[in-house]
C-alpha positions in Angstrom: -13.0 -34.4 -116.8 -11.5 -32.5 -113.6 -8.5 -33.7 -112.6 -10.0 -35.4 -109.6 -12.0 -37.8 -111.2 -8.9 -38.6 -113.9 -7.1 -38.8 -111.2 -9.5 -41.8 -109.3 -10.2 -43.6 -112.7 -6.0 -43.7 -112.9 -5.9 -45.5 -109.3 -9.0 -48.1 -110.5 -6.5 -49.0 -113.4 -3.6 -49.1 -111.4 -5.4 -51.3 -109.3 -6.7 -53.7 -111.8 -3.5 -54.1 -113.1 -1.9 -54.9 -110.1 -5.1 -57.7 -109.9 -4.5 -59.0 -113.0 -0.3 -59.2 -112.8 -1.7 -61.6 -109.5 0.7 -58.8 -107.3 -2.5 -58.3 -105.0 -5.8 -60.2 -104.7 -7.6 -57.4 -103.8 -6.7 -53.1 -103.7 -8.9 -50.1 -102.2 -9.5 -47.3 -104.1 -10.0 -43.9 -102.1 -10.7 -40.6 -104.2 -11.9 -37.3 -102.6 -13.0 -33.7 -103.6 -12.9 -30.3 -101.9 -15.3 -27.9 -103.6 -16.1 -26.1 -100.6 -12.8 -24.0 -100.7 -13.7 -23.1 -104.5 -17.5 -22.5 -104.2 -19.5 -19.5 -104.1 -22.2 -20.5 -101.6 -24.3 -17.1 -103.0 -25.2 -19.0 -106.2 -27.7 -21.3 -107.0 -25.9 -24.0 -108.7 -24.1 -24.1 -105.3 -25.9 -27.0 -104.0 -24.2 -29.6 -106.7 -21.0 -29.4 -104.9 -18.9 -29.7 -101.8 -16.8 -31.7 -100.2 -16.8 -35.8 -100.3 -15.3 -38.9 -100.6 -15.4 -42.8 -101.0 -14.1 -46.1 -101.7 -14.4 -49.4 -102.9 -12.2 -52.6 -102.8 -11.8 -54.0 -106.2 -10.9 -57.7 -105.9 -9.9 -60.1 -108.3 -12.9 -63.3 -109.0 -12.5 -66.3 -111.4 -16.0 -65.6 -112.3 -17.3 -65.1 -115.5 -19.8 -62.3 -114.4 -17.1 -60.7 -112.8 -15.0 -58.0 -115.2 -13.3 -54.7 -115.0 -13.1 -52.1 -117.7 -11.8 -48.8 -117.8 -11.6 -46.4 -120.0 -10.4 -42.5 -119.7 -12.5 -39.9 -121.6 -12.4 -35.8 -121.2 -14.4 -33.6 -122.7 -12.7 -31.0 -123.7 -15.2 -28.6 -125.5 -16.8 -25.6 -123.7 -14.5 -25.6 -120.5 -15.8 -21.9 -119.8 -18.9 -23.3 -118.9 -17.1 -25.2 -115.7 -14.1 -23.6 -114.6 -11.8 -21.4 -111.9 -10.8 -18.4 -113.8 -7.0 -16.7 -112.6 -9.0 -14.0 -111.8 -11.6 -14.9 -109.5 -11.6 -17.4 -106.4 -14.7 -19.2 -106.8 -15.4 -21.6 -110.0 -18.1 -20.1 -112.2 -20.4 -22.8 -113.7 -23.1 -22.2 -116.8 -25.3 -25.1 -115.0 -27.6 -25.7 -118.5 -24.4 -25.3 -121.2 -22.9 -28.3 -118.6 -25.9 -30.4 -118.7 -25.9 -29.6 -122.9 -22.3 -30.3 -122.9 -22.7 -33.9 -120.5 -26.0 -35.4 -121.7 -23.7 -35.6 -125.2 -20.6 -36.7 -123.7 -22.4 -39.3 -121.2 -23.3 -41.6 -124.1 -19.5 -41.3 -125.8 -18.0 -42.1 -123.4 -20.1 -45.4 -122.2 -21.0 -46.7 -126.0 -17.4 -47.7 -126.6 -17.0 -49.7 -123.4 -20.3 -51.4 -124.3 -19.1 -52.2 -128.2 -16.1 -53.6 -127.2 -17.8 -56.8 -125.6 -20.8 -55.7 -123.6 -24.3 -54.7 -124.6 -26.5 -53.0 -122.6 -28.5 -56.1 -120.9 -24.8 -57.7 -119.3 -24.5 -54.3 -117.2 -26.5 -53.8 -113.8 -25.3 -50.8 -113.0 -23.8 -47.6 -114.1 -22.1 -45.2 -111.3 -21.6 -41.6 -112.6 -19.7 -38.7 -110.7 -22.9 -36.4 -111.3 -24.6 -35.1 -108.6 -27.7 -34.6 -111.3 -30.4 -36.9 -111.5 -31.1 -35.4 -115.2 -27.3 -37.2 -115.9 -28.7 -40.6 -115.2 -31.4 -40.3 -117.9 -30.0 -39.5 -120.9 -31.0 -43.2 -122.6 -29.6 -45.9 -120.4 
C-alpha cells in the first residue's frame, strides 16, 4: 500500500470516529497523488499514473443500510515490482508481477470486511485505487 493511499484510509477513519463520538455530523475526506514528478513518461506502463485527486463527505445516518468499515491492509511481498529505487528518479514498475501480486491481495483484503458482518449481496459497490480494469474482476 503506498503511503498515499494509507494515508487517505487513516483520514476516512479519523473521520468516522469523529461521526461516531457525535463531535461532527458530517467530515470531508480529500486525498491526492503526484506521480507525474516520479514517472518515466518513456515507458509503457506510464499511462496508469499521474497526477489526481478527490473527495467525499462521509456523514453520519440513523439508517440501517447505512455503515462504515475500514480496515488497513499492505502487501508487503514483492515491493521491487512497484517502487523508487535511491538510485534512479523515476519509479520502476513490473506491470504483470503487480497485477500477480494485486489480483491475490484484492480478495484478502475485502474477504475479512465481508466475514465480519457482510456478505457479498449487502454491498453495492466496491471503489478500488486501481487504475486497471483487470483489478475490478478478480471474482466480485
Amino acid at each position: 500500500m503506498s503511503k498515499y493511499r494509507a494515508h487517505l484510509k487513516i483520514r476516512f477513519s479519523r473521520a468516522a470516529s469523529l461521526i461516531t463520538a457525535a463531535a461532527n455530523r458530517r467530515a470531508l475526506v480529500i486525498g491526492a497523488d503526484q506521480f507525474s514528478i516520479i514517472t518515466d513518461w518513456l515507458r509503457r506502463d506510464c499511462a496508469f499514473f499521474g497526477d489526481g485527486g478527490g473527495a467525499v463527505v462521509v456523514e453520519a445516518s440513523n439508517s440501517e443500510e447505512a455503515f462504515y468499515y475500514a480496515r488497513l491492509f499492505s502487501e508487503t511481498t514483492n515491493t521491487d515490482n512497484f517502487t523508487v529505487f535511491p538510485e534512479d528518479k523515476h519509479f520502476t514498475m513490473s506491470g504483470r508481477a503487480v497485477y500477480k501480486t494485486g489480483s491475490k491481495a484484492l480478495p484478502r483484503a475485502i474477504n475479512p470486511v465481508l466475514s465480519e458482518r457482510y456478505t457479498v449481496d449487502d454491498i453495492a459497490c466496491v471503489i478500488l485505487y486501481q487504475p486497471s480494469m483487470k483489478f475490478w474482476r478478480v471474482g466480485y
